[in-house]
C-alpha positions as CSV (number, residue, x, y, z in Angstrom):
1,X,20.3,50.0,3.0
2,X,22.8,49.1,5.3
3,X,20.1,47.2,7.7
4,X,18.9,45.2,4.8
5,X,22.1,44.2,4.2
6,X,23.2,43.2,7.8
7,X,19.2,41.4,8.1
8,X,19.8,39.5,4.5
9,X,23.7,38.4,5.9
10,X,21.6,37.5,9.5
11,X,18.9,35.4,7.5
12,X,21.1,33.6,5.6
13,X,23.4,32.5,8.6
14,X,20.2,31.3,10.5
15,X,19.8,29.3,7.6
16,X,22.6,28.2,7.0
17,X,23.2,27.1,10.5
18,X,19.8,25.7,10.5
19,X,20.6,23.1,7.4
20,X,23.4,22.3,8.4
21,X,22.3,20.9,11.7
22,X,19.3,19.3,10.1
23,X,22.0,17.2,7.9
24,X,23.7,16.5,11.1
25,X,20.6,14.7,12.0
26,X,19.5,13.4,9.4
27,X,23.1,11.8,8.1
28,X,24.6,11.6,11.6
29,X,26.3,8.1,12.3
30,X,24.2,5.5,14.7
31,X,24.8,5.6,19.2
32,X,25.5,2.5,19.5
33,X,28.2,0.6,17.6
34,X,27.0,-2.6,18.2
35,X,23.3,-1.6,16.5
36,X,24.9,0.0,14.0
37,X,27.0,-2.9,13.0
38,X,24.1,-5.4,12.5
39,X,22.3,-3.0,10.9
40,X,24.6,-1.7,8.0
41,X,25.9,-5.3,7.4
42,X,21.7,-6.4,6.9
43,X,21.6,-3.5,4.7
44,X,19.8,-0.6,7.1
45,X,23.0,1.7,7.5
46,X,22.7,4.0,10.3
47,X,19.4,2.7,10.9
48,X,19.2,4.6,14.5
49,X,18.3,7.2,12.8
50,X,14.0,8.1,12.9
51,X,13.3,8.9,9.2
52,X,12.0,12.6,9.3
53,X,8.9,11.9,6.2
54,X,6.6,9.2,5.9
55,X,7.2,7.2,3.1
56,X,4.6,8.4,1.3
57,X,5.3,12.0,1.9
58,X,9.2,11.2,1.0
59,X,8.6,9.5,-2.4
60,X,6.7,12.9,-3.3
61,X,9.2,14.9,-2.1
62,X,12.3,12.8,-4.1
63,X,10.0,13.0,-7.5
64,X,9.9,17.0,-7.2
65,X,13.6,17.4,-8.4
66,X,14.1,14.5,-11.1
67,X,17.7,12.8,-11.6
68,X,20.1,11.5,-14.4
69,X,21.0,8.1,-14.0
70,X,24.5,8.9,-14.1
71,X,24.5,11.6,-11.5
72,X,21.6,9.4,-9.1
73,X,24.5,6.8,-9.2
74,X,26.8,9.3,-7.8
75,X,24.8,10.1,-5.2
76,X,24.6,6.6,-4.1
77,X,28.1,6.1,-4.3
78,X,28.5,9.6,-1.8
79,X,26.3,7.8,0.4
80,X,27.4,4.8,0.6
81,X,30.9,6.4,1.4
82,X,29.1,8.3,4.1
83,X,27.7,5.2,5.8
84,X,24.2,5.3,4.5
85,X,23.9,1.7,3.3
86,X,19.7,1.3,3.7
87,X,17.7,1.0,0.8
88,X,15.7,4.1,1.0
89,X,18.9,6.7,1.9
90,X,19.4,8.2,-1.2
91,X,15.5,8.9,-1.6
92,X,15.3,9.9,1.9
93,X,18.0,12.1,1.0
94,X,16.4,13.7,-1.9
95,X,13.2,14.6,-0.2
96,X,15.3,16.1,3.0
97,X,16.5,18.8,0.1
98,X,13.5,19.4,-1.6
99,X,11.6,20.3,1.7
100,X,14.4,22.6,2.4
101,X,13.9,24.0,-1.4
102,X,9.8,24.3,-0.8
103,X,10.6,26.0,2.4
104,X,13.2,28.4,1.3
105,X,9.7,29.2,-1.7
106,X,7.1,29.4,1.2
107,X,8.8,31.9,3.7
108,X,10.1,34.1,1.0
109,X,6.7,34.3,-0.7
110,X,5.1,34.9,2.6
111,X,7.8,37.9,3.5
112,X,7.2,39.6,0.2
113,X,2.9,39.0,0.9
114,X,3.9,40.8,4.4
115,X,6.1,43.2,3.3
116,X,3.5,44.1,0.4
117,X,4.0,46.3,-2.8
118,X,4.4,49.4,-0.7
119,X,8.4,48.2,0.2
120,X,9.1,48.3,-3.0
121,X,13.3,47.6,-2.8
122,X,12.7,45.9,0.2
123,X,10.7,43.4,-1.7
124,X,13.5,43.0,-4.1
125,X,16.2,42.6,-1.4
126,X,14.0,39.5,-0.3
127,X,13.7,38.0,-3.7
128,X,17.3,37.7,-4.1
129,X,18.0,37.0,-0.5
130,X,15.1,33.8,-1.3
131,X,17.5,32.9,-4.4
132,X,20.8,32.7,-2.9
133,X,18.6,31.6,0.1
134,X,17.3,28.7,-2.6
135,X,21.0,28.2,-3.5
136,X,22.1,27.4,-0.5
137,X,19.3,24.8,0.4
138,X,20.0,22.8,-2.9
139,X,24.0,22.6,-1.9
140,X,24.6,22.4,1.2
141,X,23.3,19.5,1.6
142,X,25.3,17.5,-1.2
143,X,28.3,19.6,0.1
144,X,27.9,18.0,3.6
145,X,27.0,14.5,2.9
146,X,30.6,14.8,0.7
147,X,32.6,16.3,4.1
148,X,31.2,13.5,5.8
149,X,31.8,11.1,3.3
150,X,35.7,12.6,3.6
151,X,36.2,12.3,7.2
152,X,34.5,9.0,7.3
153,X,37.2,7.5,4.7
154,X,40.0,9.0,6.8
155,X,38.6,7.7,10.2
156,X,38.7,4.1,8.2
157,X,42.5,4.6,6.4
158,X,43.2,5.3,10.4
159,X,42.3,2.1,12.1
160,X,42.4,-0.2,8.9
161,X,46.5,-0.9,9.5
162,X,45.7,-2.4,13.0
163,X,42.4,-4.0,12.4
164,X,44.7,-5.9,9.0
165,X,47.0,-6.8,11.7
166,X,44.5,-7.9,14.3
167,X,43.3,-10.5,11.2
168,X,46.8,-11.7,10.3
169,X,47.2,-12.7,14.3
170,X,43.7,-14.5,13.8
171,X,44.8,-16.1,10.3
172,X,47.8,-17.0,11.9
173,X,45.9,-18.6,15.2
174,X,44.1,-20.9,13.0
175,X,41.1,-19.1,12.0
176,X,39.6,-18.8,8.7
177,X,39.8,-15.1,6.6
178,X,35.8,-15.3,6.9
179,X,36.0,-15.9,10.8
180,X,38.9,-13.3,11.4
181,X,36.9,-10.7,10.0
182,X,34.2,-11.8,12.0
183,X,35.9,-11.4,15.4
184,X,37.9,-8.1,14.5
185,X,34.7,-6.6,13.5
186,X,33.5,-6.9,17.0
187,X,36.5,-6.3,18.8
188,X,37.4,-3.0,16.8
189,X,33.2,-2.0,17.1
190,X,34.3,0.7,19.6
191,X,37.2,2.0,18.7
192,X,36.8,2.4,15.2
193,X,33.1,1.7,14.3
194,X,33.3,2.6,10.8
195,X,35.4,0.0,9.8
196,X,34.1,-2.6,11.8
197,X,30.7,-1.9,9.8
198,X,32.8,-2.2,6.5
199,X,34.6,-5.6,7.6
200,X,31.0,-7.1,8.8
201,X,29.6,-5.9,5.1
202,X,32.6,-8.1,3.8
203,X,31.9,-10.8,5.7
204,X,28.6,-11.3,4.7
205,X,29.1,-11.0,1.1
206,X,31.9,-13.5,1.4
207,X,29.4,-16.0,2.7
208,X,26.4,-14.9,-0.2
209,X,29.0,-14.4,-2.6
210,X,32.5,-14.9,-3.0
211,X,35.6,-13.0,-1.0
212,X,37.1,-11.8,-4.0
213,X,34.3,-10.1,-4.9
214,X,33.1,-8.6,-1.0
215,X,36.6,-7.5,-1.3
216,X,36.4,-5.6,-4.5
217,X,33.0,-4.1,-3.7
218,X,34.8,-2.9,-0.4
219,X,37.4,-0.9,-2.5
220,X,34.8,0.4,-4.3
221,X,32.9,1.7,-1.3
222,X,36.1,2.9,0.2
223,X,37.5,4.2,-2.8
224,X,41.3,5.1,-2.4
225,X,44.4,3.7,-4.7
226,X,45.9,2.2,-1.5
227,X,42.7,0.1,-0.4
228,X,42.4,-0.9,-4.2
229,X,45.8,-2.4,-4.0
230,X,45.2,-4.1,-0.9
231,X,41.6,-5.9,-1.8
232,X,43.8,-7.0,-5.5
233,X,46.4,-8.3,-3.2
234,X,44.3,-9.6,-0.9
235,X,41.7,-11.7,-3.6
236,X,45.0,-12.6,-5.7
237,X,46.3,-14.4,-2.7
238,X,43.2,-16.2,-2.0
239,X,42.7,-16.9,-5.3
240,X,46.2,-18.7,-5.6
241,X,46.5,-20.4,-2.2
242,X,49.2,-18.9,-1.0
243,X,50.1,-17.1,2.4
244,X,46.8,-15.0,3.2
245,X,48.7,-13.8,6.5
246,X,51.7,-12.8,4.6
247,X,49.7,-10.7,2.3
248,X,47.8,-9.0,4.8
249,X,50.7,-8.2,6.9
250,X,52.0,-6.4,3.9
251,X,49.1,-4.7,3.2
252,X,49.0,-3.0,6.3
253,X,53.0,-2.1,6.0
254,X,52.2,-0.8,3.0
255,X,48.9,1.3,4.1
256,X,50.9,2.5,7.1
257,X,53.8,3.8,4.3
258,X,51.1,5.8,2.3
259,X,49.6,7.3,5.4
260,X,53.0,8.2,6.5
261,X,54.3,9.8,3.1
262,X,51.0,11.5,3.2
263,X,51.5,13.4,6.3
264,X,55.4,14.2,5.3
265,X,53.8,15.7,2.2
266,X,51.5,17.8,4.2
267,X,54.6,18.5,6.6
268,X,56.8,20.0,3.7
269,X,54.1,21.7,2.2
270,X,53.4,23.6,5.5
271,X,57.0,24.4,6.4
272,X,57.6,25.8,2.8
273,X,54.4,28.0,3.6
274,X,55.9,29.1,7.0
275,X,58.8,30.1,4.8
């Protein structure tokens, strides 16, 4: 009993280890942060990445576990905070978990067919080994696409202080808001990809749209109290004609002070646990 045990534990790391690497690939941000800057701001995302299913074979897929509209809006909302801005992501997405749901079905049924009504207990062990197997293939894949989402926030409240900076110099030399997010999104493109995708995104819906408005849906995307503040400030400046460079030079003061009473936070908290 105590084999089946350690080979149920064994199975289920393999697959465990084996989905989560298969998200890696699947979700995993773009090589080249050039490509993935014209693609996400034409609407592709991380369009380096090979779909794994034809389309075809990936609307089937998506249709086999059906979706409330509220919670098919939160998963678009997930992935656009992970960087998954093309059209197709969060059906691509769907059908990458139901294959791992039809597999999980297909090699347990085959074990039991091998194992055969002889094993009787054994057969049991790999039914609820299949079910927690099952379990797993239906989460984990939500579970990462929300870690990613996570760090891929932080990695922008990082370098969004500097790159507001970087625009007030450019305001300030004479450029236009539009034209300053422009060149920061290709001077940051390296160093802080993520948000140089973001800025480009905000761009181009300032030119279709209006700024006030590319703004808002960028503290949407982002979605944290200090980037709301800044895109109200931000549009409300705009909106009134006053001091854009001001604004954003306070912004980033102010996103620097969160960021900074953040980590204190975090600081006091571990010292008291030390304690």
């Amino acid at each position: 009993m105590l084999l089946l045990n350690l080979m149920t534990l064994l199975v289920g790391a393999v697959i465990f280890c084996a989905v989560f690497f298969l998200c890696q690939a699947l979700f995993s941000r773009g090589s080249v942060p050039a490509a993935r800057l014209t693609e996400a701001a034409n609407g592709n995302g991380n369009g380096t990445t090979r779909p794994l299913f034809s389309p075809e074979l990936a609307e089937s897929l998506a249709a086999q576990i059906p979706q409330l509209r509220v919670e098919a809006e939160q998963l678009e909302q997930e992935l656009r905070r992970a960087g998954n801005y093309r059209p197709t992501a969060r059906r691509d997405f769907l059908a990458f978990r139901a294959f791992l749901m039809i597999l999980v079905v297909l090699v347990t049924a085959a074990a039991v067919v091998i194992v055969g009504p002889q094993n009787v207990e054994l057969v049991y062990v790999i039914l609820a080994a299949g079910v927690v197997v099952l379990a797993l293939a239906y989460s984990l894949p939500r579970l990462f696409l929300v870690w990613q989402g996570n760090r891929r926030i932080r990695r922008i409240e990082r370098g969004l202080p500097d790159a507001l900076d970087m625009i007030t110099m450019c305001v300030v030399g004479g450029l236009s808001l539009r034209d300053a997010l422009l060149r920061v999104a290709s001077e940051i493109a390296t160093a802080h990809p993520d948000l140089a995708v973001e800025l480009e995104i905000v761009r181009q819906q300032a030119e279709i749209g209006t700024l006030d408005l590319a703004f808002k849906q960028f503290a949407q995307r982002v979605d944290l109290p200090e980037v709301r503040a800044m895109a109200s400030l931000i549009t409300q400046t705009h909106r009134l004609g006053t001091n854009v460079a001001t604004a954003l030079r306070d912004a980033a003061d102010s996103l620097r002070g969160a960021r900074r009473q953040r980590a204190d936070e975090a600081a006091n908290r571990t010292s008291v646990k030390i304690d």
